[in-house]
C-alpha positions as CSV (number, residue, x, y, z in Angstrom):
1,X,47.7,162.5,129.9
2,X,48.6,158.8,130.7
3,X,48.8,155.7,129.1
4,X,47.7,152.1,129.7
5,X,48.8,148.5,127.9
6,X,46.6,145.4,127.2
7,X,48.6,142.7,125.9
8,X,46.5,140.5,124.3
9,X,47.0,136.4,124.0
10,X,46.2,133.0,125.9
11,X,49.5,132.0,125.2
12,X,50.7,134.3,127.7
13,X,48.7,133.5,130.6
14,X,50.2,130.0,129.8
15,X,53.3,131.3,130.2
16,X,54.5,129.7,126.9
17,X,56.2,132.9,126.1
18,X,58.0,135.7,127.9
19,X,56.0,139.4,127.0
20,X,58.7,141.2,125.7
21,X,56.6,143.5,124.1
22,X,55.2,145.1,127.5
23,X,59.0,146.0,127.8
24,X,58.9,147.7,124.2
25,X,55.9,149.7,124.9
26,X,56.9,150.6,128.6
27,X,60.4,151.9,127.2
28,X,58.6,153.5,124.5
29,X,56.5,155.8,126.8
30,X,59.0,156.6,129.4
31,X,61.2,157.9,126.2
32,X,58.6,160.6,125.7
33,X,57.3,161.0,128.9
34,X,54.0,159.7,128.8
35,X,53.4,158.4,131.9
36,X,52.0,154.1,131.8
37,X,49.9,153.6,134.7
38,X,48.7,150.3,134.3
39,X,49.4,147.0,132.5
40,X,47.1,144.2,132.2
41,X,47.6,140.6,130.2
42,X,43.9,139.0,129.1
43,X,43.6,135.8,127.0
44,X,41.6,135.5,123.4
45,X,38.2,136.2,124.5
46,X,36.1,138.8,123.2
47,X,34.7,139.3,126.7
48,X,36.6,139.1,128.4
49,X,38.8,141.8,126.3
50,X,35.6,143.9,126.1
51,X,35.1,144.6,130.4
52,X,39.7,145.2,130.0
53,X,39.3,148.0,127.8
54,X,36.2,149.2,129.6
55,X,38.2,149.3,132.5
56,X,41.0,151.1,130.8
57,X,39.0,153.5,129.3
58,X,37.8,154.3,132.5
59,X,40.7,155.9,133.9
60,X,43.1,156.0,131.2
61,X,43.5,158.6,128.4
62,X,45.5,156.2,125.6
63,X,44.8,152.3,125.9
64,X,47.4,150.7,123.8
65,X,46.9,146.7,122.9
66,X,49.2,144.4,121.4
67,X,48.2,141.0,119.4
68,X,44.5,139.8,118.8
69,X,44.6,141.7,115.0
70,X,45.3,138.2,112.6
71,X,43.4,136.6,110.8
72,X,42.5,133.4,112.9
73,X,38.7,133.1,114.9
74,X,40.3,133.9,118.1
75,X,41.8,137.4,116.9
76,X,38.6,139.1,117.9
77,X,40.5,142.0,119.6
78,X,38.8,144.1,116.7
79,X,35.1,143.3,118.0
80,X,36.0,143.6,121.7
81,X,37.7,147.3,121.1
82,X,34.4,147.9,118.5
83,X,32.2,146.9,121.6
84,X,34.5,149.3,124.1
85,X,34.5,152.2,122.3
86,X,30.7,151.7,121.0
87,X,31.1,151.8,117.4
88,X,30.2,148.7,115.0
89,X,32.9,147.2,113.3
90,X,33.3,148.1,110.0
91,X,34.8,146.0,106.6
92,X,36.7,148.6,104.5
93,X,37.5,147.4,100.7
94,X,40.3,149.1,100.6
95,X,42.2,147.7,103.6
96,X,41.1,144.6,101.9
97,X,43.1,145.9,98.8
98,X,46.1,146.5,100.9
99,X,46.3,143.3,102.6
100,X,45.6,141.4,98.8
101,X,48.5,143.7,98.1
102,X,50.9,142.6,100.3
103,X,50.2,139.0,100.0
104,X,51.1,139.5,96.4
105,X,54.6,141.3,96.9
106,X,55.5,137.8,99.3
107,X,54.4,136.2,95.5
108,X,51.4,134.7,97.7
109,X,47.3,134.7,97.0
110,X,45.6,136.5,100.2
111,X,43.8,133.6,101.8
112,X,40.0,133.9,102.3
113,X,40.5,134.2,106.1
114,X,42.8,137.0,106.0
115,X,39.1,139.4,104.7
116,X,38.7,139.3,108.5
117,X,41.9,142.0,109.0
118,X,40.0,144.0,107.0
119,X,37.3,144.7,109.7
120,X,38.2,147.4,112.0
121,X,35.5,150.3,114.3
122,X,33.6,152.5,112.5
123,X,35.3,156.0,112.0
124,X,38.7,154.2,113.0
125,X,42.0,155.6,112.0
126,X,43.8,153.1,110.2
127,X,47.8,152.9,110.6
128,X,49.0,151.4,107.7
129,X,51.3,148.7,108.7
130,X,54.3,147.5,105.5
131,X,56.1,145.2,107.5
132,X,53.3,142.8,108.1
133,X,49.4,142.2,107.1
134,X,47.2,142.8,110.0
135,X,46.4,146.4,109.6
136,X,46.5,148.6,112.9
137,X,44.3,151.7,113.6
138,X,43.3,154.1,116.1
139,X,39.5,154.1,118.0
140,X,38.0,156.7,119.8
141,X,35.6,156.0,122.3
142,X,32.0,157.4,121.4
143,X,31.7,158.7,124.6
144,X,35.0,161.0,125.0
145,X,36.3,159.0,127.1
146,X,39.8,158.0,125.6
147,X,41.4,156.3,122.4
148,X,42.5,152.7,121.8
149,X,45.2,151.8,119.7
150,X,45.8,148.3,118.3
151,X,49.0,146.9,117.0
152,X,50.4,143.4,116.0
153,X,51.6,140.7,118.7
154,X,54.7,139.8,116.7
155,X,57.3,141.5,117.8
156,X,58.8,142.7,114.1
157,X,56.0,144.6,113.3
158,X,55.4,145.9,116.7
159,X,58.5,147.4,117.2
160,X,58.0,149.7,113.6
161,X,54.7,150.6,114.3
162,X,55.0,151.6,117.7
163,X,58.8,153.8,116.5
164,X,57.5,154.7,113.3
165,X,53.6,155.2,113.7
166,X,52.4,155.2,117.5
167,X,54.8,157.3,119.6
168,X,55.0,160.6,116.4
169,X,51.0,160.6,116.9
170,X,51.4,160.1,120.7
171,X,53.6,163.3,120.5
172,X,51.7,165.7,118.4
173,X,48.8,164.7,120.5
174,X,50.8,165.4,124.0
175,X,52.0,168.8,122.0
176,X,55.9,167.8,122.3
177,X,57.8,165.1,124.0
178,X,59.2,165.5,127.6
179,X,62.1,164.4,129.5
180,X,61.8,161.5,132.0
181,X,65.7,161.3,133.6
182,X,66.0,158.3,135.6
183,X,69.4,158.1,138.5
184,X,70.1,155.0,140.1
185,X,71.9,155.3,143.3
186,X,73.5,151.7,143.9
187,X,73.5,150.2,147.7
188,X,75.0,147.2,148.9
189,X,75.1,144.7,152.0
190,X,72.2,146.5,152.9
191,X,68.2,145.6,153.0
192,X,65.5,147.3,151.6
193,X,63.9,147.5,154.4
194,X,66.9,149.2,155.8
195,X,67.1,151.9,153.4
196,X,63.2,152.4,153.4
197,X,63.6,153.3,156.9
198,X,66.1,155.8,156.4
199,X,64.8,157.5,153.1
200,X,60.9,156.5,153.5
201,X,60.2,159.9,154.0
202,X,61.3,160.8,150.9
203,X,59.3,158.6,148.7
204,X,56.3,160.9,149.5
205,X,57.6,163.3,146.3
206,X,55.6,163.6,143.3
207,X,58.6,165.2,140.9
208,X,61.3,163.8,141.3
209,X,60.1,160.4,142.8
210,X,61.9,157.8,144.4
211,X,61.5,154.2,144.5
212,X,63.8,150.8,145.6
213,X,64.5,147.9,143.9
214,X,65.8,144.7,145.6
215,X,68.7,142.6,144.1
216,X,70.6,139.9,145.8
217,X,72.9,141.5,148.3
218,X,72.2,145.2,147.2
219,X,68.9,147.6,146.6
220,X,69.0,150.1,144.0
221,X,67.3,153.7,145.0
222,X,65.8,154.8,141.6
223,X,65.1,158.8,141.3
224,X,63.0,159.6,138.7
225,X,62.1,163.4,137.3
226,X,60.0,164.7,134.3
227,X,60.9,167.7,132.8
228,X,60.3,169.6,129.2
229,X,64.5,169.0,129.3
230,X,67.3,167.0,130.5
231,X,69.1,170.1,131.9
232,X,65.8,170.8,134.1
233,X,65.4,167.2,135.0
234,X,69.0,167.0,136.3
235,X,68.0,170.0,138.8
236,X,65.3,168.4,139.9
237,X,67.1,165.3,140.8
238,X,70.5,167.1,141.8
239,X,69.5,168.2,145.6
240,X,67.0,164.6,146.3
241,X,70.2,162.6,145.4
242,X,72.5,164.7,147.6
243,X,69.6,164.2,150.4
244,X,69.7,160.2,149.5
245,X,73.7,160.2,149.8
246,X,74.3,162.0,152.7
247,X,71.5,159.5,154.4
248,X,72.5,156.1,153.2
249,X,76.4,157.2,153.7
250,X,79.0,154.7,152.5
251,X,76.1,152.4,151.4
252,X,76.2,153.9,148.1
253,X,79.1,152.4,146.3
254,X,77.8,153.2,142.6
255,X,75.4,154.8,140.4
256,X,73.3,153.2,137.2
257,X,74.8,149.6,136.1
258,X,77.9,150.0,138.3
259,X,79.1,146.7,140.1
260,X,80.9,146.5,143.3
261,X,83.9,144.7,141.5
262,X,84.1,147.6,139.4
263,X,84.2,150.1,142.0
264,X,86.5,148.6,144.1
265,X,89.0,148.0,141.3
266,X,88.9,151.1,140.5
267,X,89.6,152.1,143.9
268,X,92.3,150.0,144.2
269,X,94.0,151.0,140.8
270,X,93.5,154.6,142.0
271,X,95.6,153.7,144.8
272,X,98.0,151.1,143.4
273,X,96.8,148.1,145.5
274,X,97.0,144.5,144.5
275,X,94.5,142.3,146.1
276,X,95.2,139.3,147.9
277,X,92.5,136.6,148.5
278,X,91.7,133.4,150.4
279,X,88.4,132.3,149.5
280,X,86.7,129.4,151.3
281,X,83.0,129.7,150.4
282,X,82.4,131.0,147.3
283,X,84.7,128.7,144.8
284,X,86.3,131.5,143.1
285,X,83.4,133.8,142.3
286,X,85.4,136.5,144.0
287,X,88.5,136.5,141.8
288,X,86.2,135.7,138.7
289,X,84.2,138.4,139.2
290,X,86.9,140.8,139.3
291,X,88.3,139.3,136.0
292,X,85.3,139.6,134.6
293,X,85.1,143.3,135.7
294,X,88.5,143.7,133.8
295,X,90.5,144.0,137.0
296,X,92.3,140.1,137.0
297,X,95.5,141.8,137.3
298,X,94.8,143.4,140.9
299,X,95.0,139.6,142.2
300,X,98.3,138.9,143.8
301,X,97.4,135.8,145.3
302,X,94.6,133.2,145.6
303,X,93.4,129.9,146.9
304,X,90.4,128.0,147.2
305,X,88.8,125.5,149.6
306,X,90.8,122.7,147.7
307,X,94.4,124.8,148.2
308,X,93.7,127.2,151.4
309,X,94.8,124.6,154.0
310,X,98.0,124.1,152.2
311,X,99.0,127.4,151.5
312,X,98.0,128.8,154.8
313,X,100.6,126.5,156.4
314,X,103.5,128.3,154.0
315,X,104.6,131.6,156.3
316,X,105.9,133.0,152.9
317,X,102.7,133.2,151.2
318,X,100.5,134.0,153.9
319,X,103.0,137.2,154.5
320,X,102.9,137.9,150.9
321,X,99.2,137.6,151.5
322,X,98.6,139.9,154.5
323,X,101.3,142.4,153.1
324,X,99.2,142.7,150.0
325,X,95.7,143.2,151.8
326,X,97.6,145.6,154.6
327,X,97.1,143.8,157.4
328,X,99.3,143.6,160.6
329,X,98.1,140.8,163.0
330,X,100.9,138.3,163.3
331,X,98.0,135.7,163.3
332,X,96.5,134.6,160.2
333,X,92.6,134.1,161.7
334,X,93.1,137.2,163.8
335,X,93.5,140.2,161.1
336,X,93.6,143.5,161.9
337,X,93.3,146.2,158.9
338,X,95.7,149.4,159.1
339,X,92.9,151.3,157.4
340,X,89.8,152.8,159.7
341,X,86.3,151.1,158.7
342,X,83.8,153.3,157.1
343,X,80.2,153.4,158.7
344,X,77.1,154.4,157.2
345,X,73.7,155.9,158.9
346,X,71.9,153.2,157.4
347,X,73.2,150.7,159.6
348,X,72.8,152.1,163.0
C-alpha cells in the first residue's frame, strides 16, 4: 500500500506561497509507514485536476489532495475528484446543516455560496471537519482502483484533519502502523559524488535504503528501514551503517543534526584543548560558529583580517598561538602539527 499527494492551488505554481503542507502530509506518512511515492502541485482547473487524479489513481492505492474544497468558483476539486473516481457529485442537506451550523457558532449567516461545500461524490465518506467549514470526505474510485481523500488548503484545519481524521483511518485500513527509522550518517569536506562512488553499491538495497543529500561543504548518507518496530528497524540498519562507516572512514564526523563545531568541541573538551585561531577569510564565522555551538570558551586567541598582521608580528602571541593549537614549526606560515593526520577511503 502507498500513498500519493496532489496539492491543489494556482497560487502555488505562482510561487506566492511556500507548500508547507506537502511537508505535513509527507511527515505524516513516514510516521506510520505508508510509503508516498509521488507528489504533484496542479492549479484551479477542473481538468486539469481530473487527468492528476487519473494519473494517481493509476498507480497509487491512497491519493490524498489538499485545497480546492471552499466555497469560491474555482474550488472545483469536488467535481474533478467526482469525474476521477466516476461518481456524480452529490448535494447532501445535511452537510448543508452542518456548515449553516458552524457559521452560526462564529455568530455569522452561511452565505449563499458556501451551499457549494455541501456537494461532494456520490457514496462519499464525509469527514466531518469542526475547525473549519469546508467539509472533507473520502471517494472511492468506481472502478477499484484506489480512494481519494480531500482535505482543506489552510493549514489549521489541515493539520487536525490529517492527526485527528486521515492518518487513524489510514491505519485501520493498513491494519496497524509500522516503523520507518531514519539514521543520518554526517560527512564533511567531501562530495557527493565522492561518497557515491565509494558506497554506490550500496544504494541497490530495498530495506534498509540508502540515499545522499548535498549541503554546502558536507553530504549527509540517510539510511532508512521499515519495520513493524523500532527495535527491528534498528537491526536492519545496525550492520549497513557499520558497512557505510568503515567505507567513508574519518569522513563521518556526526550523526542526525550534529555540526562539525559541535563535534570538535566536544573533542576538544574531552581532551582539555583550547583553540587558537587566526582567521583571514572567513570574518569570524569560525569563532562564531563555535560560540554559537556553545563552545566560546575553547578560544584562546583570535584575530581577523583587520588585526592578523599586527598580531602576527608580536612573538608572544603567536607562541601563545602555536602552543595552544600544538604546533612546533619555529615559523609561523610553516606549521607542522605534533598530531598524525587522519585519512579516510573516500579520498583516495
Amino acid at each position: 500500500m502507498h500513498a500519493e499527494i496532489v496539492m491543489i492551488g494556482t497560487e502555488l505554481l505562482l510561487g506566492e506561497i511556500v507548500d508547507t503542507n506537502a511537508n505535513r502530509f509527507a511527515k505524516a506518512l513516514c510516521e506510520i509507514g505508508l510509503d508516498l511515492y509521488y507528489k504533484t502541485t496542479v492549479g484551479d482547473n477542473e481538468t486539469r485536476i481530473t487527468e492528476v487524479l487519473n494519473l494517481a489513481l493509476d498507480r497509487s492505492d491512497v491519493i490524498i489532495t489538499s485545497g480546492g474544497i471552499g466555497p469560491t468558483v474555482d474550488d472545483v476539486t469536488r467535481q474533478a475528484v467526482a469525474n476521477a473516481t466516476g461518481r456524480k457529485l452529490v448535494y447532501s442537506t445535511d452537510l448543508e446543516a452542518q456548515i449553516a451550523a458552524r457559521f452560526r457558532s462564529f455568530g455569522r449567516k452561511m452565505a449563499e455560496n458556501n451551499k457549494r461545500q455541501a456537494y461532494i461524490p456520490e457514496g462519499a465518506l464525509p469527514l466531518s471537519n469542526p475547525v473549519g467549514t469546508a467539509p472533507c470526505y473520502l471517494s472511492e474510485d468506481i472502478r477499484g482502483r484506489g480512494v481519494v481523500i480531500s482535505l482543506p488548503g489552510v493549514p489549521r484545519e489541515l493539520e487536525y484533519m490529517l492527526s485527528k481524521k486521515v492518518i487513524p483511518l489510514l491505519v485501520e485500513r493498513m491494519g496497524g502502523a509500522r516503523v520507518t527509522q531514519i539514521r543520518i550518517l554526517r560527512t564533511c569536506a567531501v562530495g557527493e559524488s565522492n561518497v557515491d562512488r565509494v558506497i554506490g553499491d550500496l544504494m541497490t538495497a530495498k530495506n534498509p535504503t540508502i540515499g545522499l543529500a548535498a549541503h554546502a561543504g558536507q553530504t549527509d548518507v540517510r539510511i532508512t528501514a521499515k519495520a513493524e518496530t523500532e527495535a527491528e528497524a534498528d537491526t536492519l540498519i545496525a550492520p549497513l551503517e557499520a558497512e557505510v562507516r568503515q567505507r567513508l572512514g574519518v569522513a563521518v564526523y556526526g550523526v542526525e543534526k550534529e555540526t562539525v563545531p559541535e563535534v570538535i568541541g566536544r573533542l576538544l573538551s574531552n581532551k582539555n584543548l583550547k583553540l587558537g585561531v587566526i582567521d583571514t577569510l572567513t570574518g569570524g564565522l569560525l569563532t562564531r560558529d563555535f560560540s554559537d555551538a556553545g563552545f566560546s570558551d575553547l578560544i584562546t586567541a583570535t584575530c581577523t583580517p583587520s588585526t592578523c598582521r599586527q598580531h602576527c608580528k608580536r612573538p608572544a602571541w603567536r607562541l601563545e598561538l602555536m602552543r595552544g593549537m600544538g604546533i612546533t614549526a619555529r615559523l609561523p606560515w610553516a606549521w607542522r602539527s605534533t598530531s598524525p593526520r587522519p585519512t579516510a577511503s573516500v579520498l583516495h
